[in-house]
GUTIZA-494401 format. One record per residue: residue in one letter; chain; x, y, z of N, C-alpha, C, CB in turn. Coordinates in steps of 0.1 Angstrom, whole numbers, plus 2048, in hexadecimal, padded with zeros to 3 digits. Atoms other than C-alpha are relative to their C-alpha. Glycine has a CB too. Example, Ala and Ser with C-alpha at 12.3 -4.5 7.8 and 13.67 -1.06 7.14 Angstrom:
# GUTIZA-494401
type:mol:neast:nnorth:nup:caeast:canorth:caup:ceast:cnorth:cup:cbeast:cbnorth:cbup
A:A:809:7F4:800:87B:7D3:84E:809:80C:800:7F6:800:80C $
S:A:7F7:7F5:800:889:7F5:847:7F8:80B:808:804:805:7F2 $
***
This chain:
# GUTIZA-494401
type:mol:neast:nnorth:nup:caeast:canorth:caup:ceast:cnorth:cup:cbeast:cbnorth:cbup
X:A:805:803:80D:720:717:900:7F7:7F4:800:80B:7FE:7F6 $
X:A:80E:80B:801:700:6FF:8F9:805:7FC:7F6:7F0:805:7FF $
X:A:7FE:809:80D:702:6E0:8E1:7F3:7FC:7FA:808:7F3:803 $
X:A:80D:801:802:6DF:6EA:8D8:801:808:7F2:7F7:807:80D $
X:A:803:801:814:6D7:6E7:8AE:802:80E:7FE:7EC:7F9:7F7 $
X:A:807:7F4:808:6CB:709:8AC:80F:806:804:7ED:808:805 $
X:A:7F5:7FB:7FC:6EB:716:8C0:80F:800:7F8:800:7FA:80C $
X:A:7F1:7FD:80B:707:706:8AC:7F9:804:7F3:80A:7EE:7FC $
X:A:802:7F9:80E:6F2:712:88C:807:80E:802:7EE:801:7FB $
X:A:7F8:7F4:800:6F5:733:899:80D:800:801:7FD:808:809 $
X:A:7EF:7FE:7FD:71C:733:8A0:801:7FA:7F2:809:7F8:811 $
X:A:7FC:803:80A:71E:721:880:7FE:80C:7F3:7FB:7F3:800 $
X:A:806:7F0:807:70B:741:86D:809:80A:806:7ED:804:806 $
X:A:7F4:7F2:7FD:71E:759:881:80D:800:7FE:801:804:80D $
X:A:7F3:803:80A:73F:74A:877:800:7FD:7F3:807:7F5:804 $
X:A:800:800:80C:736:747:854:7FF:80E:7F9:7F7:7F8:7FD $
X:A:802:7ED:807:72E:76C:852:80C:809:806:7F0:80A:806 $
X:A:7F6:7FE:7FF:74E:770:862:80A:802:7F8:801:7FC:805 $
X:A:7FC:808:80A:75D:75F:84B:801:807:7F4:7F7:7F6:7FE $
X:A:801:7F6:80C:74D:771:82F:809:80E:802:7EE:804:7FE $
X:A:7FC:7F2:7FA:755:792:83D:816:802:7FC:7FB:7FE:816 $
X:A:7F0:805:800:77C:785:83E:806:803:7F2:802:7ED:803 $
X:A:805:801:80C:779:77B:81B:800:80F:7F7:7F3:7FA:802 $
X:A:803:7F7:806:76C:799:80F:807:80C:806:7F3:800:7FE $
X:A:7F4:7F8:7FC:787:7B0:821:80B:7FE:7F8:804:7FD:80D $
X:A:7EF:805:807:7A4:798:811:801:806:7F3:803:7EF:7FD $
X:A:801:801:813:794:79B:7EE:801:813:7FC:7EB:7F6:7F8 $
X:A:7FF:7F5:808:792:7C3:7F0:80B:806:803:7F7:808:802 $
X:A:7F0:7FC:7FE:7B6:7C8:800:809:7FB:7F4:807:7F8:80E $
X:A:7F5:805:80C:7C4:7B0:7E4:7FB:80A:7F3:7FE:7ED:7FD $
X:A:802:7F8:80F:7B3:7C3:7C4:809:806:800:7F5:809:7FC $
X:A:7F8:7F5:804:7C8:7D4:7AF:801:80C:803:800:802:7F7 $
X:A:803:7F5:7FD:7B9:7F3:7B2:800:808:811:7F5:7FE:7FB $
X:A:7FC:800:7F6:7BD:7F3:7D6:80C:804:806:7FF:7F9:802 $
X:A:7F6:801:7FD:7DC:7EA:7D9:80B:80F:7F9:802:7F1:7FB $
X:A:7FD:7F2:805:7E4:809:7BF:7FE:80A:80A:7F7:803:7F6 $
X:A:809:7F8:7F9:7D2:81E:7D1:80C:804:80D:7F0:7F7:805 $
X:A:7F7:7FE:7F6:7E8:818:7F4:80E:803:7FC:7FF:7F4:808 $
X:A:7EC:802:805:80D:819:7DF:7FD:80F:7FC:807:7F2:7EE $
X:A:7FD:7F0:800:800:83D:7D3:800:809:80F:7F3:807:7F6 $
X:A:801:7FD:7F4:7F2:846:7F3:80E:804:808:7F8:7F6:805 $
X:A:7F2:806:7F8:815:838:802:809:813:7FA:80A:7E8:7F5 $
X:A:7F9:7FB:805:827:84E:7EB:800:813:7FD:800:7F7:7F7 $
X:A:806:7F1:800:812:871:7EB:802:804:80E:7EF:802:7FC $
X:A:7FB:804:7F0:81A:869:814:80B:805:800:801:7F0:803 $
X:A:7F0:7FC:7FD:83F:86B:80D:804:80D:7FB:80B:7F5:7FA $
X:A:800:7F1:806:83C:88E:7FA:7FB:80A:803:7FC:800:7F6 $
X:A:807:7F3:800:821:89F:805:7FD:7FB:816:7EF:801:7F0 $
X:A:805:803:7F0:817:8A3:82D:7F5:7FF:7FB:801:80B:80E $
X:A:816:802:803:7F5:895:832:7FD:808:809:7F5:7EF:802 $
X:A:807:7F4:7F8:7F0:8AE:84E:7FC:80F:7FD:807:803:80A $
X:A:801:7F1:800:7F7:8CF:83F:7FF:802:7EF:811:809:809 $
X:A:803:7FD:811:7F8:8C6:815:80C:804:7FA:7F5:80D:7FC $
X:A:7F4:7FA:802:819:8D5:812:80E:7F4:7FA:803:807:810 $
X:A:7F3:809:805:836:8C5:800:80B:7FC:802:804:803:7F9 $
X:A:7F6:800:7F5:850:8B4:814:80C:803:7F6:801:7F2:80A $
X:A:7F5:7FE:807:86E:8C7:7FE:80C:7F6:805:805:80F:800 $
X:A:7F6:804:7FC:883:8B5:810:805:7EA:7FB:7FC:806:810 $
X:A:800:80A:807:87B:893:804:7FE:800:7F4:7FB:7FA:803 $
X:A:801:7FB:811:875:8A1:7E0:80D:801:7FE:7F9:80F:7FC $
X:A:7F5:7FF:801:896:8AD:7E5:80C:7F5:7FC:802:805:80A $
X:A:7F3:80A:800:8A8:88C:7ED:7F8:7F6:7F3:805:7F5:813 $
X:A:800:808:809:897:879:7D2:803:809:7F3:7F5:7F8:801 $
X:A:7FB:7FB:810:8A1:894:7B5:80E:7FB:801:7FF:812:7FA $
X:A:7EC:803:802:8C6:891:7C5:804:7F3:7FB:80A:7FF:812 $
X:A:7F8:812:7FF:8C7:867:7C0:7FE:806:7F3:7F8:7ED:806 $
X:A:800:7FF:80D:8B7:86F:79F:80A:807:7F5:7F7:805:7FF $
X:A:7EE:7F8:807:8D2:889:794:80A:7F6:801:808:80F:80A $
X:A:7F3:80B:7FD:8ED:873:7A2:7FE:7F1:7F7:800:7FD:813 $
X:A:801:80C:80F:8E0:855:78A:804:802:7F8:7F6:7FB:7F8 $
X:A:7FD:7F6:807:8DF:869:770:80C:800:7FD:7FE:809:804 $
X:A:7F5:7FA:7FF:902:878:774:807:7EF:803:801:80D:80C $
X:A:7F8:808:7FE:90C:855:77D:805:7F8:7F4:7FB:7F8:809 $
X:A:800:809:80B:903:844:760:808:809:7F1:7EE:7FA:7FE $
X:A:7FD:7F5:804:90D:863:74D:814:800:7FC:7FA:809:80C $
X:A:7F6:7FF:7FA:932:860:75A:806:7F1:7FA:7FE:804:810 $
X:A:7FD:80C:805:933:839:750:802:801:7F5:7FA:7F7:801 $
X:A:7FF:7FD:809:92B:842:730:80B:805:7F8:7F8:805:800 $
X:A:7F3:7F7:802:946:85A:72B:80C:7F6:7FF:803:80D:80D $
X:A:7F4:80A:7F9:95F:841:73C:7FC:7F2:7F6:7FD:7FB:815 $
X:A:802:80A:806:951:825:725:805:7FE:7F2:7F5:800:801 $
X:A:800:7F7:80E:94D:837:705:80A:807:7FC:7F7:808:7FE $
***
């Protein structure tokens, strides 16, 4: 590396547009809309195969069973409460 004006300008320019670049990654990972975006993504992921489109029944399955079982849980308190 040279301690020649025009040399640290450049490295100072090319780390500022680094910089920027950085910046403007953070700011579009943090948006809301983004961040939406990946939690559906996430969640059409755990349901559906992204290879074949198809519906993993099998995890559909185990989240109706918790759901029933709430349900029936809270259901059952009720009774026992009331």
């Amino acid at each position: 590396m040279s301690n020649q004006p025009a040399d640290i300008e450049r490295e100072i320019e090319e780390t500022r547009e680094r910089l920027a670049g950085t910046i403007d990654q953070l700011l579009y990972r943090s948006h809301p809309k983004t961040i939406v975006g990946r939690e559906i993504a996430q969640v059409k992921a755990h349901y559906v195969d992204p290879t074949t489109g198809e519906p993993r029944t099998d995890n559909i399955l185990k989240t109706v069973g918790g759901v029933v079982g709430v349900i029936a849980l809270v259901v059952v308190v009720r009774k026992i409460a009331g």
